[in-house]
N, C-alpha and C positions, 0 to 999 in steps of 0.2 A: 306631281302626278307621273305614274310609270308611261314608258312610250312604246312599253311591249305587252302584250295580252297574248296569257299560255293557254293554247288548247292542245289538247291529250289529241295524238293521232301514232299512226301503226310507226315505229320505230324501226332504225339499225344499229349496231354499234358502230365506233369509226374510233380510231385513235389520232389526235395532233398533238401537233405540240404547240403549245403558247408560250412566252416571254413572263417571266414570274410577272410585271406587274400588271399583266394582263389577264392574269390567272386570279392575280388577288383581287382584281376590278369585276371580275365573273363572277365571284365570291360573293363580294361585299352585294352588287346590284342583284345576284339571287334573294341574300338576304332580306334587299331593300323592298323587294316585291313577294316576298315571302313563295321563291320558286326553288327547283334545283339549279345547277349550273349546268345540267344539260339543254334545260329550257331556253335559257337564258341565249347562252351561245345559237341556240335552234331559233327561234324568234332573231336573234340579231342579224344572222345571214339573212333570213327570208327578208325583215326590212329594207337590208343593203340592195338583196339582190333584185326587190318588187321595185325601186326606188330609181336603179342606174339606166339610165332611157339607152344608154351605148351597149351596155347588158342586154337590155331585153330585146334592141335590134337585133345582135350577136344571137340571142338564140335562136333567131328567124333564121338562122343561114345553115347551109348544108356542112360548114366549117364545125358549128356549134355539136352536130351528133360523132364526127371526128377526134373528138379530146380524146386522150388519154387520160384513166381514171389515175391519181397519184394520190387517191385518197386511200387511205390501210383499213382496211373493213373488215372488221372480226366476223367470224362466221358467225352466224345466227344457229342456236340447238335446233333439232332436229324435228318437224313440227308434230305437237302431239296427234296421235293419231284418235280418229272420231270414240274408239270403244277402244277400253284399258285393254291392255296385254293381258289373260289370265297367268297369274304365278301358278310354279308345279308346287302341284297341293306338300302340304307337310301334315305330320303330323297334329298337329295346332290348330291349321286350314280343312283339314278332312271334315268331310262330313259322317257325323257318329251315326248308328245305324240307331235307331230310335228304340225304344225302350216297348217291350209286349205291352200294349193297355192293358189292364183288367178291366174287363166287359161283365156284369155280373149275370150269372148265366139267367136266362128267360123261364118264368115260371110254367108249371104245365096248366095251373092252375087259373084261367081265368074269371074276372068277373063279369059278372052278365047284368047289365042294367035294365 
């Protein structure tokens, strides 16, 4: 039975580095739980870190918001914004001027019921 359960939540990137066969152990226990290896590794720290009682004092403390970050974080793209950009019209994109209807002209001739 797996010891990690993946839930999907708002992401960042980050780059480390692991020890090849720590990398191939990410791998395989992705596989084994039919997850990514980003899951994987994301799920393993939260356990470690819900788990260390010397941890979770340490973030009680005013030392804890002090760290320096030494984690390498790729920028995240730029957030989309709420309504698309309009593109400058092309030729392709132009709106064509519609075409004269024929209207068939009105009789003079009515009928009278």
């Amino acid at each position: 039975m797996p010891l990690l359960e993946v839930v999907q939540t708002r992401q960042i990137s980050a780059s480390i580095r692991l020890s090849e066969t720590t990398a191939t152990q990410v791998d395989q226990y992705a596989g084994f739980i039919r997850a990514c290896a980003d899951d994987v590794v994301e799920q393993a720290l939260a356990y470690v870190f819900s788990k260390d009682r010397d941890f979770q004092d340490f973030l009680k403390t005013p030392e804890a918001r002090k760290v320096a970050s030494t984690l390498r974080i790729r920028k995240a793209p730029a957030p989309e914004a709420s309504e698309p950009i309009p593109e400058k019209p092309t030729p392709a994109t132009m709106p064509q001027k519609p075409a004269p209807a024929s209207v068939p002209a009105a009789s003079s001739t009515a009928k009278s019921a």
